[in-house]
C-alpha positions as CSV (number, residue, x, y, z in Angstrom):
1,X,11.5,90.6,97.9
2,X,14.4,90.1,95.9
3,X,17.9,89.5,97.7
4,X,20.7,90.4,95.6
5,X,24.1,89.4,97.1
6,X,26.6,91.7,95.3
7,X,30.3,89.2,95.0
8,X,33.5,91.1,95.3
9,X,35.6,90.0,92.5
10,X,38.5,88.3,94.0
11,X,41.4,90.4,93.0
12,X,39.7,93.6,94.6
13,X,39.3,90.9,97.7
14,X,43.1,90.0,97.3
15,X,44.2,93.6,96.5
16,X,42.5,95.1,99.8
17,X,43.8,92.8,101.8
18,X,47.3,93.5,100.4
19,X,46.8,97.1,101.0
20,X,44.9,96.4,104.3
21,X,47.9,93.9,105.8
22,X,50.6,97.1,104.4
23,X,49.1,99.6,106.7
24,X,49.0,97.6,109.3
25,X,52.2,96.9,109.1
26,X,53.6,100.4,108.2
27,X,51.5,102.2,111.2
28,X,53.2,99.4,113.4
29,X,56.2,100.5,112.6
30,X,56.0,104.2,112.8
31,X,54.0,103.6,116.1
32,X,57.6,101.4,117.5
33,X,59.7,104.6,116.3
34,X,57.3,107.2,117.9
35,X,57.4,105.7,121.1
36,X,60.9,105.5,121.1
37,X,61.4,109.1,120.3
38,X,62.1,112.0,122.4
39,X,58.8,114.2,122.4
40,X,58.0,117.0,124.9
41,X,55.0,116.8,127.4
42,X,53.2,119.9,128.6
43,X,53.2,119.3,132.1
44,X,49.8,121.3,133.6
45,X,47.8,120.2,136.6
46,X,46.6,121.4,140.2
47,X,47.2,119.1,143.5
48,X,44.8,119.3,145.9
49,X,45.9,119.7,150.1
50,X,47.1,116.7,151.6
51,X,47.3,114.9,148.0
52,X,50.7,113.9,145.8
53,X,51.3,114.3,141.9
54,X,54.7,111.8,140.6
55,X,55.8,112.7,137.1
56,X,57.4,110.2,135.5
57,X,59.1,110.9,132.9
58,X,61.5,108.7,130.9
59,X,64.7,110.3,129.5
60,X,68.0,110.2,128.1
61,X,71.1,111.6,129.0
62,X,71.0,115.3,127.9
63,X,66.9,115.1,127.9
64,X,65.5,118.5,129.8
65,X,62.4,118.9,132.0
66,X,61.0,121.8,133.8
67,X,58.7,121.8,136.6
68,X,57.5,125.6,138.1
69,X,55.6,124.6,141.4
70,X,53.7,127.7,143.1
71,X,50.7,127.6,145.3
72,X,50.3,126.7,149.0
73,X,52.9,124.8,150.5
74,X,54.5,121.7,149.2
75,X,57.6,119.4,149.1
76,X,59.0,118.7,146.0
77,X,61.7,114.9,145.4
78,X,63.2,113.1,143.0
79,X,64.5,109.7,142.2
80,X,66.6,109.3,139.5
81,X,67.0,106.2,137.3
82,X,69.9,104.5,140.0
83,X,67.6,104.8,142.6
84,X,69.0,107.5,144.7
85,X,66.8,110.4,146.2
86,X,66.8,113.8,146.5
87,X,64.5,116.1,148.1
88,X,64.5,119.3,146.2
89,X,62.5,121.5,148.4
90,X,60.1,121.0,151.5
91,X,57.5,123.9,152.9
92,X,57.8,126.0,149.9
93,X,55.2,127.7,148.1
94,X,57.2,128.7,144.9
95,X,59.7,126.5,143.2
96,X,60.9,126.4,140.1
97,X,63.4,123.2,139.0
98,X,65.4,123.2,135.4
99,X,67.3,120.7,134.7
100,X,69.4,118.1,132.1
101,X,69.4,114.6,132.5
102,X,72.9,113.6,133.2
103,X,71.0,109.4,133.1
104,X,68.8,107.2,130.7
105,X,66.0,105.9,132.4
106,X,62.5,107.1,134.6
107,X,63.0,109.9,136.5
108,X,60.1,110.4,139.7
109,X,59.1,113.7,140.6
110,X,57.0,114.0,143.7
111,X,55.2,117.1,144.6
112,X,53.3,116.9,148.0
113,X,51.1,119.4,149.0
114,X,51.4,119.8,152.4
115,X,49.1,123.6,153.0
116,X,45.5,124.3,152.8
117,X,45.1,125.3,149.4
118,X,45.8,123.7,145.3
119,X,48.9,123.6,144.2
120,X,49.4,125.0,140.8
121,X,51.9,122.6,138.4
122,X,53.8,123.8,135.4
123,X,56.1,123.0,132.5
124,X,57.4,120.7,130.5
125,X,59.7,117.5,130.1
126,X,60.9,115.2,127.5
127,X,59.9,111.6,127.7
128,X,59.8,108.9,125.7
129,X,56.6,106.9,124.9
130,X,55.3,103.7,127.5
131,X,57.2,100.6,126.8
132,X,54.3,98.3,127.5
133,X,52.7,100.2,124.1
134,X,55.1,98.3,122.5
135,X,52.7,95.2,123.5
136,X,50.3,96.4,121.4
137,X,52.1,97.9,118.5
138,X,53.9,94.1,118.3
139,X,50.2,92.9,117.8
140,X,49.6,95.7,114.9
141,X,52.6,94.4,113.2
142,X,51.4,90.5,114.1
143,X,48.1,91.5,112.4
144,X,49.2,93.0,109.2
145,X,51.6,90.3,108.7
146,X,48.4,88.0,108.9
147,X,46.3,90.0,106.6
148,X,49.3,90.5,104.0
149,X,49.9,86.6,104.1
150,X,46.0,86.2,103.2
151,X,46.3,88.5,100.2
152,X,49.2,86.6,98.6
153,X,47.3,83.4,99.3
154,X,44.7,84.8,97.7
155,X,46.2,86.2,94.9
156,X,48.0,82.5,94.2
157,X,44.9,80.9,93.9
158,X,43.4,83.0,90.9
């Protein structure tokens, strides 16, 4: 049996890893932007009696959100970003809530469903992406810096 170990030439070895360390590094960066853009989120679901839903959604000032709440009965809250709470409903069975952020920050929606029967949840909001993503997306960019630094070494030494 004849082993044949096929050898990379070493600029397609320095090459990839130039091209490999630049990706990383540019889908880092468009990953940082993305989560710090305004998208909208199809809000959709079904609460089951006696259970809670909290939508959390994180928005800026002039961000909009709607949340259509029909079903059995149900109490519907909200905390804004300064802390301060509002119920918006209680022993309803059809709600419907529009509105425009007039603060930056998490806003917590609560719908309780306090009847016998689901709870049908509707809408949309805008949010922005998870901060703790960022966590990652710093390790992405961490990565491709690596790789890019190996390339360069490695195109130096031929």
């Amino acid at each position: 049996m004849n082993n044949t170990i096929m050898r990379i030439s070493n600029s397609i070895y320095s090459y990839g890893l130039l091209i490999a360390g630049s990706m990383f590094i540019s889908i880092s960066i468009i990953s940082i932007i993305y989560t710090n853009t305004i998208v909208k989120v199809d809000i959709d679901g079904t609460i089951k009696p006696g259970s809670k839903d909290t939508l959390s959604p994180d928005m800026e000032i002039g961000s909009t959100a709607l949340v259509d709440v029909s079903g059995s009965l149900f109490n519907v809250s909200i905390t804004y970003p300064n802390k301060t709470s509002t119920i918006l409903t209680t022993n309803s069975s059809d709600f419907v809530y529009d509105f425009e952020a007039d603060q930056n920050g998490k806003h917590i929606i609560e719908i309780f469903n306090t009847g016998n029967d689901d709870v049908l949840l509707d809408g949309y909001a805008d949010t922005k992406g998870n901060e703790f993503a960022i966590v990652g997306q710093i390790m992405l960019l961490a990565t491709g810096i690596v790789i890019l630094y190996m390339g360069i070494r490695a195109i130096r030494r031929n």
